[in-house]
VEXNUPA-982993 format. One line per field, with one value per residue (C-alpha): x, y, z. Coordinates in steps of 0.05 Angstrom, whole numbers. Example, Ala and Ser with C-alpha at 12.3 -4.5 7.8 and 13.67 -1.06 7.14 Angstrom:
BEGIN
east: [246;273];
north: [-90;-21];
up: [156;143];
END
This chain:
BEGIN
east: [2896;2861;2914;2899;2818;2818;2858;2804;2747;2782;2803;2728;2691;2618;2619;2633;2591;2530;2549;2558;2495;2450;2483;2471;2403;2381;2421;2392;2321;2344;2373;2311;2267;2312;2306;2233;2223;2271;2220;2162;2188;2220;2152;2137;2183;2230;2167;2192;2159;2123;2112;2066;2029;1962;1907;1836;1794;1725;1692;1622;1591;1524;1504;1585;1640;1664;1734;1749;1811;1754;1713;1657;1687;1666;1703;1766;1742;1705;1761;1807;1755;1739;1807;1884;1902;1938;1991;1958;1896;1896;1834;1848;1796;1821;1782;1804;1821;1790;1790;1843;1842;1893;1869;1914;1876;1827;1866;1831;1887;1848;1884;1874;1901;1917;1938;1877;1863;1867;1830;1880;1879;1944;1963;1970;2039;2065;2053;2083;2150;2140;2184;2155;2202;2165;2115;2105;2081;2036;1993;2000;1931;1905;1846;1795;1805;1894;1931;2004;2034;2092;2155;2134;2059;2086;2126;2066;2016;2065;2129;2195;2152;2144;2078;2065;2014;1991;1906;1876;1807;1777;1731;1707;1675;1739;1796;1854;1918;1981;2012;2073;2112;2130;2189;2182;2145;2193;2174;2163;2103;2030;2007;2004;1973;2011;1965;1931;1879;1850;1809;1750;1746;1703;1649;1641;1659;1622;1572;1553;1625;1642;1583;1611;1546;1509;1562;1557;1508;1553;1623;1667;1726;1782;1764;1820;1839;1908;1932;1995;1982;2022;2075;2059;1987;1962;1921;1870;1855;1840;1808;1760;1759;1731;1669;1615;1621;1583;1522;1517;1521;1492;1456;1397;1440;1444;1510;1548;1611;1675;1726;1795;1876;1911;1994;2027;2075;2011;1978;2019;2004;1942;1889;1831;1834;1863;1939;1983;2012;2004;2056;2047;2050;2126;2133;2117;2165;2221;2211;2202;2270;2306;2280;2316;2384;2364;2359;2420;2465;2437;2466;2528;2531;2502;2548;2614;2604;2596;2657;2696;2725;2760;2798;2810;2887;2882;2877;2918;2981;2972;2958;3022;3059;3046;2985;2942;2859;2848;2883;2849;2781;2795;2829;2763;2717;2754;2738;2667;2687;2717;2643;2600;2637;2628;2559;2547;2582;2539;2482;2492;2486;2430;2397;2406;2385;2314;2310;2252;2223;2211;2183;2133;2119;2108;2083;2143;2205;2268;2321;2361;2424;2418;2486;2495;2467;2505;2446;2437;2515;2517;2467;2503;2569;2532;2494;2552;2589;2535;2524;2612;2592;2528;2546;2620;2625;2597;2635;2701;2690;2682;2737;2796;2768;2798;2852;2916;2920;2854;2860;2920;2901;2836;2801;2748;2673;2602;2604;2667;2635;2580;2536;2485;2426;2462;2456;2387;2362;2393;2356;2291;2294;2300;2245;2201;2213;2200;2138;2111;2122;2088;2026;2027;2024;1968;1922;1926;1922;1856;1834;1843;1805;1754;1754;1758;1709;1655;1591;1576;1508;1512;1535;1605;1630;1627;1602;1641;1633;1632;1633;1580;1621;1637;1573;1530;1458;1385;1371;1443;1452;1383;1405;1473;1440;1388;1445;1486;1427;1413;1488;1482;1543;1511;1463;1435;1457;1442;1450;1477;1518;1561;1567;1541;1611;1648;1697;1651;1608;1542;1542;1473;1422;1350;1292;1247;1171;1150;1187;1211;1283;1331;1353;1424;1456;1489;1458;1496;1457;1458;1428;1396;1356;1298;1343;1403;1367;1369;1443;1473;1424;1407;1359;1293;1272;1207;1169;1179;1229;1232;1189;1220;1229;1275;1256;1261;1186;1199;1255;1301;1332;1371;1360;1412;1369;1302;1335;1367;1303;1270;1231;1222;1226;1148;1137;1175;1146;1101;1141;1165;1236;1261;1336;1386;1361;1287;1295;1294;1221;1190;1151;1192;1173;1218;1274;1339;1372;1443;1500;1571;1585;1652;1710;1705;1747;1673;1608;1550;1520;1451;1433;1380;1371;1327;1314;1352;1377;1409;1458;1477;1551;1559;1535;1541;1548;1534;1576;1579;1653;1662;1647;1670;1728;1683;1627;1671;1698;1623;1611;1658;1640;1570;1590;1645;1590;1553;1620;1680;1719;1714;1755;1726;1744;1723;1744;1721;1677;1717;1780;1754;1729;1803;1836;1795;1839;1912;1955;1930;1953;2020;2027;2018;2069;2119;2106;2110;2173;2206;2183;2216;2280;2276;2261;2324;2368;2345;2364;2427;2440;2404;2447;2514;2498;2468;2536;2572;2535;2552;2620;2606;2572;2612;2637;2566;2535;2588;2577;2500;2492;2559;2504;2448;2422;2372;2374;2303;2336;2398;2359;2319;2382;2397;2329;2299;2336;2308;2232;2235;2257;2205;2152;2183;2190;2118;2094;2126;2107;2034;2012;2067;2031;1958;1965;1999;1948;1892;1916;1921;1848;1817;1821;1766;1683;1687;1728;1766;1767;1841;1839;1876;1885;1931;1981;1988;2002;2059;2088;2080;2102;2165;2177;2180;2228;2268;2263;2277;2347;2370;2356;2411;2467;2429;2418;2486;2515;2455;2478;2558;2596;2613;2676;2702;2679;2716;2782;2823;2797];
north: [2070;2100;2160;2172;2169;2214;2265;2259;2260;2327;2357;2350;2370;2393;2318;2284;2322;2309;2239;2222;2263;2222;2149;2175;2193;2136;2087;2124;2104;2032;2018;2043;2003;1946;1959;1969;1896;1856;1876;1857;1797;1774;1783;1727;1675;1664;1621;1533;1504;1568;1529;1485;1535;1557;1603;1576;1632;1636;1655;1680;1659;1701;1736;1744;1727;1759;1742;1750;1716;1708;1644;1622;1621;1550;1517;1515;1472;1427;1418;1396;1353;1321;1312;1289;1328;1384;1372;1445;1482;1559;1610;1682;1739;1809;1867;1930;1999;1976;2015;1984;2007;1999;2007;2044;2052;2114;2135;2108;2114;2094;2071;2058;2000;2018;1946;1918;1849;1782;1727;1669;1597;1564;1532;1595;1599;1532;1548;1619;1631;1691;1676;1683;1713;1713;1661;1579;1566;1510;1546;1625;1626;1560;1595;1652;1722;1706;1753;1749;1824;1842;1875;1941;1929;1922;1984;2021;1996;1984;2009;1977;1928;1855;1848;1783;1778;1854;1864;1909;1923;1907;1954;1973;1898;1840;1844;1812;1785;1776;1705;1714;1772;1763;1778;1837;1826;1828;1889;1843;1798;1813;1796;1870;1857;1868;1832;1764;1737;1675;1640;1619;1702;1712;1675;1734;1785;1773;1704;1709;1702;1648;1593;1532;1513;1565;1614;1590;1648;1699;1724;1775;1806;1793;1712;1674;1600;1578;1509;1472;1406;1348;1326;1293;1329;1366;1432;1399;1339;1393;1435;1377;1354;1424;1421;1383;1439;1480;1438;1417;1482;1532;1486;1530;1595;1624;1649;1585;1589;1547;1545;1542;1541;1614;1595;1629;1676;1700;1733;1791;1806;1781;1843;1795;1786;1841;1836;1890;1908;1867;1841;1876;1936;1923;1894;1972;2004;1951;1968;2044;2028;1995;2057;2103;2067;2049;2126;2139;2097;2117;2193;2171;2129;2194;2247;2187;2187;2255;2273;2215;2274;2306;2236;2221;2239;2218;2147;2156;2176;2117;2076;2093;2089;2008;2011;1951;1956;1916;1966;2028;1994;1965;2035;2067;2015;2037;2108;2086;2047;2106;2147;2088;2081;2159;2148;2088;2123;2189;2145;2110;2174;2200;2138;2134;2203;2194;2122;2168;2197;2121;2096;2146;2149;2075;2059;2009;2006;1998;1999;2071;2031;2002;1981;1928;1882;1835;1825;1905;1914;1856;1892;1955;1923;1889;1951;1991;1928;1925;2008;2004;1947;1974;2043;2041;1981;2018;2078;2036;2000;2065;2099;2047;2029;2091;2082;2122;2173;2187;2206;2249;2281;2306;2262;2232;2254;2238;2174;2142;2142;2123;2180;2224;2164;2128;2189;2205;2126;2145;2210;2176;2124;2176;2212;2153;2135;2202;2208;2138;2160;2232;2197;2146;2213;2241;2186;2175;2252;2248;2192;2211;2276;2241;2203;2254;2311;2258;2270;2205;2208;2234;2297;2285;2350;2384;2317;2279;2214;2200;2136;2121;2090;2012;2020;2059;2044;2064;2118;2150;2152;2191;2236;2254;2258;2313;2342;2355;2379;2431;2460;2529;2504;2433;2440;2362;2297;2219;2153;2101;2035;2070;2128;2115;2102;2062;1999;1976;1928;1890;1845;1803;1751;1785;1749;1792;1808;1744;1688;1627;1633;1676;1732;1705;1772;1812;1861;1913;1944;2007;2012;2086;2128;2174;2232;2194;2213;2295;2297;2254;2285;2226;2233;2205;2176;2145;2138;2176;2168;2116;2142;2147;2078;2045;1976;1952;1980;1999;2002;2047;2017;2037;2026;1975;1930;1941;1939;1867;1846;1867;1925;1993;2043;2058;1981;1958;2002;1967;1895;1868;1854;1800;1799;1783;1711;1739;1782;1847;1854;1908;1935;1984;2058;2098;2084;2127;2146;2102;2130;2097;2057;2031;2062;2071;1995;1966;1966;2005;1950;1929;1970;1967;2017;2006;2032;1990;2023;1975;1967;2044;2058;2131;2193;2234;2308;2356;2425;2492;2501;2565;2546;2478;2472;2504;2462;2400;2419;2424;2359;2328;2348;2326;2260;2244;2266;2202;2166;2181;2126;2122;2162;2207;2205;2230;2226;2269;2241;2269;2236;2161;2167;2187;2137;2082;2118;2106;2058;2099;2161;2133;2112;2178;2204;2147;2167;2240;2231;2182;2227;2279;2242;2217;2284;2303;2256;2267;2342;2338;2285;2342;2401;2366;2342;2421;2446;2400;2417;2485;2476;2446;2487;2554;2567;2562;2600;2653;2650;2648;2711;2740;2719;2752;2702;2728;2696;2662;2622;2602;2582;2531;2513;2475;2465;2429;2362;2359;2376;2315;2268;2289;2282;2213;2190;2209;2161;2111;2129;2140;2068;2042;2087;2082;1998;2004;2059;2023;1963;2002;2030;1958;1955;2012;2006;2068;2106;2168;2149;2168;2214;2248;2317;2255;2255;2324;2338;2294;2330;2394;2381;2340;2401;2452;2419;2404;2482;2502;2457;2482;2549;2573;2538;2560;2639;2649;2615;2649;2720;2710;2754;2723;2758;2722;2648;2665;2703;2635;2626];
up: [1632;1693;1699;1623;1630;1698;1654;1604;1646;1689;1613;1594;1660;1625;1594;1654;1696;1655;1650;1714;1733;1691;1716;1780;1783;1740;1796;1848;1820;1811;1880;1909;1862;1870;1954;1949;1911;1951;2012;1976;1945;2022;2056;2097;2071;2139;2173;2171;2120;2092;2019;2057;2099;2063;2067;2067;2020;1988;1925;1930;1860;1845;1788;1782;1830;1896;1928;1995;2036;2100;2106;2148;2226;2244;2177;2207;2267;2220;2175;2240;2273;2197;2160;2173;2110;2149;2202;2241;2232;2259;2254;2277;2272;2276;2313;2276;2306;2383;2446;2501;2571;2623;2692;2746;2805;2799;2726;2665;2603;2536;2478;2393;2376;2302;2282;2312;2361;2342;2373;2360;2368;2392;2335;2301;2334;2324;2242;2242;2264;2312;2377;2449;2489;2562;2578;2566;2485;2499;2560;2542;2497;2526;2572;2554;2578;2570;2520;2501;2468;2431;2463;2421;2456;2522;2523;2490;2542;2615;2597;2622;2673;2667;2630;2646;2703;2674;2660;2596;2585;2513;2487;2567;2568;2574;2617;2592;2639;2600;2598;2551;2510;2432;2397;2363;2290;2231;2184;2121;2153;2128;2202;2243;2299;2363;2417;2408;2451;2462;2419;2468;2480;2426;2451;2499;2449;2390;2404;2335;2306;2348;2346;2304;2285;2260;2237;2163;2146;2126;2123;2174;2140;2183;2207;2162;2168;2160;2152;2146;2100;2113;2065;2010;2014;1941;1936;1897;1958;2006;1962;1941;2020;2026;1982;2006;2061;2012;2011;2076;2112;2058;2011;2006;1996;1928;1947;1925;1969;1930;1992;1955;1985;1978;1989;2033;1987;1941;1999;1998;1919;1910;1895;1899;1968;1992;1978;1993;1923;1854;1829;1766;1798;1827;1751;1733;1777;1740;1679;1695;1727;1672;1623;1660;1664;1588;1584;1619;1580;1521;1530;1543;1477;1445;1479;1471;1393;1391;1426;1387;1325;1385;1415;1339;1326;1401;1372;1312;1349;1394;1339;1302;1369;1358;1406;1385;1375;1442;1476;1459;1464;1547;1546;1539;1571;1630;1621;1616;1689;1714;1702;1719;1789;1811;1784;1822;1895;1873;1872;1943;1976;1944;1946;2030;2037;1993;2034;2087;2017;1985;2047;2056;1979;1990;2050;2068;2112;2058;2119;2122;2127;2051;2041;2103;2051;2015;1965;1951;1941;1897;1855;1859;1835;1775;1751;1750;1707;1667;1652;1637;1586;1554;1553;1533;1487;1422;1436;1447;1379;1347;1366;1375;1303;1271;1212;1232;1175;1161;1241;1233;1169;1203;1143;1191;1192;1219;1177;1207;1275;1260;1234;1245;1249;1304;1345;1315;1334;1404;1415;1386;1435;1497;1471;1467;1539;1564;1526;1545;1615;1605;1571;1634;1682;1640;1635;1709;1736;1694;1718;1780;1773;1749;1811;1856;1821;1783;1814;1860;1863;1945;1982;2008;2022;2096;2121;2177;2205;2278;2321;2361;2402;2437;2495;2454;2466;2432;2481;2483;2416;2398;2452;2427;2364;2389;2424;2360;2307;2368;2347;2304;2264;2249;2196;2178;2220;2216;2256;2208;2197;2142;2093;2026;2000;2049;2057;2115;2075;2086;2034;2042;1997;1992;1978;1926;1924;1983;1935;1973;1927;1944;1886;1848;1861;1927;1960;2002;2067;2095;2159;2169;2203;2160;2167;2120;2044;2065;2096;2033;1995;1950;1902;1903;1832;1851;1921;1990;2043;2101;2160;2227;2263;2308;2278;2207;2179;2106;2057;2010;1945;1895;1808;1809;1846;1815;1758;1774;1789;1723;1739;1729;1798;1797;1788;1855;1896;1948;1938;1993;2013;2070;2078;2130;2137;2142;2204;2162;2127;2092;2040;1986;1998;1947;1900;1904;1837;1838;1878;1877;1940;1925;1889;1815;1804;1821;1787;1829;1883;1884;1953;2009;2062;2126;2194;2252;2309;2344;2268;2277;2289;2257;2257;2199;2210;2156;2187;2159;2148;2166;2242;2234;2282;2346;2333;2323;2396;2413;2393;2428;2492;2477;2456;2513;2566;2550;2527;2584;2575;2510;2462;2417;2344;2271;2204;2144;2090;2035;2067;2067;2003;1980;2013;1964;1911;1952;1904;1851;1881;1895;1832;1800;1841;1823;1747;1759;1796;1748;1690;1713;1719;1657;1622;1664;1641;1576;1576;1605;1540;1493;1527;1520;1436;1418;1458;1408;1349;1367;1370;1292;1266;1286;1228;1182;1233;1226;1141;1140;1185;1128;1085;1104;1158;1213;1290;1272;1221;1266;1314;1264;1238;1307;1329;1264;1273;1347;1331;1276;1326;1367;1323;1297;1373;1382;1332;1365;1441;1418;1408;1470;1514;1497;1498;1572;1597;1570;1602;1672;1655;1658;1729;1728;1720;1705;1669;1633;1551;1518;1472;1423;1461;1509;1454;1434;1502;1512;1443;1465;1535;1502;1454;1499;1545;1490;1473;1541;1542;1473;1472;1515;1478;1398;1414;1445;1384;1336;1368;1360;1320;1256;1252;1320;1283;1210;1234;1240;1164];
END
């Protein structure tokens, strides 16, 4: 059997070739899909007892509801010093992007620490499973000011020295001294950070963060509580354990907190507070997966049946020979085997050599050495079983179905192997795929442009955003400031907390117009100086500007807010605002048309902007580009004059506000990439049937054109059965693809509308790559000599 189906496949090199080119891209794509899940799925499920480790979380309920996986710092100690419910109790807070100094005599070397710092209680180890290597478990974070690092952190920051005993600077303010090393962090763990301080630190570092008492006012991204409930302990006991927390500590708030239990093995997929990737987007990739192997399989079914006339006296001598049904059929399964299995070993390689493409595409680490996995070669071995049985079963009923004589006499046709429709449901199907998938790549390239080129209601081009820097003070930072607008090549700048659009967010509950209640919905701050209106160029709709202060004197909002409150811009003007527990008070100067703060998944915030130097941490430079990169140099030196030991960073406008759009950009190039694959496969599948048709229709070709036939009609001879199917697959891709896209299109406030010019696209697109892979085989067979087709008649 296998010497008989090599001789085949080496007899009939264009069909195997195009065969086992199609399995192999389309097992390429599932073995890095398949790669890509497993790491997802695996993420943080090797800690001990990880299905009783929890997450505490909070939703904000307003006007509408806010999720965010933070809670109020002191809860945790509360909930130890309160309850038995949990067997540990763990808060960590996580500095992001800090400065880190190391100290070596006169030398100062300065350091971003990209995974940020994490102030950690003890505990926190003894519920996660990350390994000390150096240092004793129960004393390394037991006193303030003591760090432990990982072994990638300790190389970074002393090289191939002991660290223990070793001293870093945080932020210029807190030295550190190293008590114990880590094991290096596995790759599929949520938890980044590479140094962990203790706990009692944070009293120095941020006073306000760390008071268990009064630290119930607000929320700081990055402070989570972990817990690990005792057996035999439900969600729902802690949960309601949690809840008269709400009324005791923030009973006056109308920012009703509801504190609830996150497991373990949802934080990774959960978008609501901040997961890494929903699981319905990994669902996606699968089924975008299974398509193309659907794809893949279908063109060998197509180009099998098609080929089955020439194997036909094939199976009638064999058949009279006394070979029995059974035998002919596992006879050609194995064929099938034989293509499967090169497509599968094809696919290996290409899949380890696109293993650096993937994990950039995706921002993961599949490991380069795939195949060292039981689990991956398992699903290697089945998909390549399951492609031999899907794809060669209905070919290998057709043709070891075939009656002797009628195989012999040459007496079989279309109908025997199952007709022209089989093929025609085959080629339908591809053609829906491929279509679905070119509608998906549509709808999101527009929505993306929209995204990126939608007016936002601010200047964002030219701008960049600098830090002020860890010591900044009043006085320095109005003198780098009047250092900076003096630059020829700078031509508007601000002090301020954030850009209008930004992921830093100061969510706050105002108090409207001197009322005693606080308003039901969230207001989002932006701390600014007068000059912040004129370089974002926002848009005044009613009002003036703020007037220079370095204290909070007057205020800026926008026509969400008077809206909220019921009014129209003209009518707010003069009302007072108090927010930020009543420390920030002011009367409303101007109204600023709406700009959007957040990506275009959220609704326009209710904002307030005020003057409060001591909240500044940017500046925002408005350049002219064409001297940008001397005056950025400029700049620099200007700012590290004031700032030495500090390092000097910047980031452009334009660039942050692109990064809000990330998964969505990824996305898009998953579907772009998968569609062309698909439209691949599906040409290789329409090359190999027109070359058979070809090969068919020789001989009417070589009649019509006797008769008087012109190239144009040849070529519509071939081409008319493909440009039905087309238009017949379209009718079935149109409604697939709008219901998915508009499903995908939910997760925006605002929004591209589908319409019909969507569809018509895909058609085209489909037709003339169906035109493209045709063409070749139809006018060489359009433009043969008749007499060359007719002389064996």
């Amino acid at each position: 059997y296998f010497k008989i189906g090599w001789r085949n496949l080496v007899r009939e090199k264009g069909y195997s070739m195009i065969n086992i080119g199609g399995l192999a891209l389309s097992i390429t794509c599932g073995i890095l899909v398949f790669s890509l899940v497993k790491i997802h799925t695996s993420y943080d499920n090797f800690h001990e007892n990880s299905d009783r480790i929890y997450r505490v979380v909070t939703e904000m309920h307003r006007e509408g509801i806010n999720y965010t996986g933070s809670v109020p710092s002191p809860l945790g100690e509360h909930f130890r010093n309160d309850f038995t419910l949990s067997e540990k109790v763990a808060r960590i807070y996580t500095q992001s992007n800090p400065l880190i100094q190391i100290k070596k005599g006169e030398e100062l070397i300065k350091f971003r620490e990209a995974d940020g710092i994490a102030f950690t209680e003890s505990t926190f180890f003894e519920i996660f499973n990350f390994p000390l290597l150096h240092g004793n478990p129960e004393t390394v974070l037991s006193e303030a000011y003591t760090a432990i690092v990982t072994e990638k952190a300790a190389f970074k920051y002393f090289g191939n020295n002991n660290p223990v005993g070793e001293v870093f600077w945080l932020e210029n303010k807190i030295p550190f001294t190293v008590t114990g090393v880590l094991k290096d962090l596995p790759t599929n763990t949520d938890i980044k950070s590479q140094i962990y301080v203790s706990y009692p630190s944070l009293k120095t570092f941020d006073p306000w963060l760390s008071d268990e008492n009064n630290g119930w006012g607000g929320i700081r991204g990055g402070m989570y509580c972990y817990l690990l409930i005792k057996s035999g302990v439900s969600v729902p006991q802690v949960e309601e354990a949690l809840q008269p927390y709400v009324a005791k500590f923030r009973g006056n708030s109308k920012n009703v907190h509801h504190y609830k239990l996150q497991p373990l093995n949802d934080i990774h997929f959960n978008g609501r507070y901040e997961g890494v990737i929903e699981k319905s987007k990994l669902w996606t990739l699968v089924i975008i997966g299974s398509f193309l192997l659907i794809t893949a399989c279908l063109n060998f079914i197509n180009l099998a049946t098609a080929q089955a006339l020439k194997r036909a006296k094939e199976v009638g001598v064999r058949k009279v020979l006394g070979s029995f049904k059974r035998q002919i059929f596992w006879q050609f399964i194995l064929e099938t085997g034989i293509i499967a299995a090169l497509g599968v070993v094809v696919a290996m390689v290409m899949a380890t050599l696109l293993v650096p493409m993937a994990n950039d595409l995706f921002k993961t680490q599949i490991p380069a050495n795939l195949f060292t996995d039981g689990v991956t070669l398992l699903f290697v071995f089945s998909v390549g079983v399951l492609i031999t049985l899907l794809a060669g079963y209905y070919p290998a009923v057709i043709l070891s179905g075939f009656q002797p004589v009628a195989a012999l006499k040459g007496k079989l046709s279309q109908q025997n192997i199952g007709g022209f429709n089989t093929r025609r449901t085959l080629i339908v199907s591809q053609f829906v795929i491929s279509q679905i998938l070119i509608i998906g790549m549509i709808v999101v390239m527009n929505q993306m442009r929209y995204a990126q080129q939608a007016d936002l209601g601010f200047d964002k081009e030219a701008i960049v955003m600098i830090d002020t820097g860890t010591d900044s003070t009043q006085t320095k930072s109005n003198l780098i400031k009047d250092e900076i607008a003096r630059l020829p090549g700078v031509e508007k700048i601000s002090l301020c907390f954030t850009a209008p659009a930004s992921e830093d967010d100061w969510g706050n509950s105002i108090k409207f117009d001197n009322k005693d209640e606080e308003v039901n919905f969230r207001t989002s701050i932006k701390a600014a100086d007068a000059d912040y209106v004129s370089t974002f160029n926002l848009e005044l709709v009613a009002g003036r500007n703020l007037t220079p202060s370095d204290t909070v004197k007057e205020m800026l909002v926008n026509e969400s807010l008077v809206h909220k409150v019921g009014l129209q811009p003209e009518d707010a003007l003069g009302r007072i605002i108090s927010a930020n527990g009543g420390s920030m008070k002011g009367p409303i100067v101007g109204v600023v048309k709406d700009f959007h703060d957040k990506s275009f998944h959220q609704e326009i915030s209710a904002i307030l902007i005020t003057t409060n130097s001591p909240d500044y941490s940017s500046y925002a430079v408005k350049l002219n580009l064409n001297h940008a990169k001397a005056t950025l140099a400029e700049i620099e030196k200007i700012w590290l004059l004031q700032h030495p030991d500090q390092i000097f960073e910047y980031e452009f406008l334009d660039t942050q506000i692109a990064q809000f759009y990330e998964s969505e950009e990824t996305m898009l190039k998953s579907i772009q990439a998968f569609s062309v694959i698909a439209i691949f496969i599906g040409s290789l599948g329409l090359y190999g049937l027109i070359s058979f048709m070809v090969a068919q229709k020789t001989k009417e070709i070589g009649i019509r054109k006797v008769l008087g036939g012109n190239i144009t009609q040849m070529l519509w001879l071939l081409g008319k059965e493909f440009m039905r199917l087309i238009f017949i697959a379209s009718f079935i891709a149109a409604p697939l693809g709008w219901w998915f896209m508009h499903r995908w299109l939910e997760g925006f406030k605002f929004q591209i509308s589908i319409t019909g010019w969507t569809f018509v696209l895909a058609i085209a697109f489909t037709i003339v790559i169906t035109s493209i892979t045709i063409s070749y085989q139809a006018i060489r067979a359009a433009l043969m000599n008749p007499v060359d087709s007719l002389r064996s008649e």
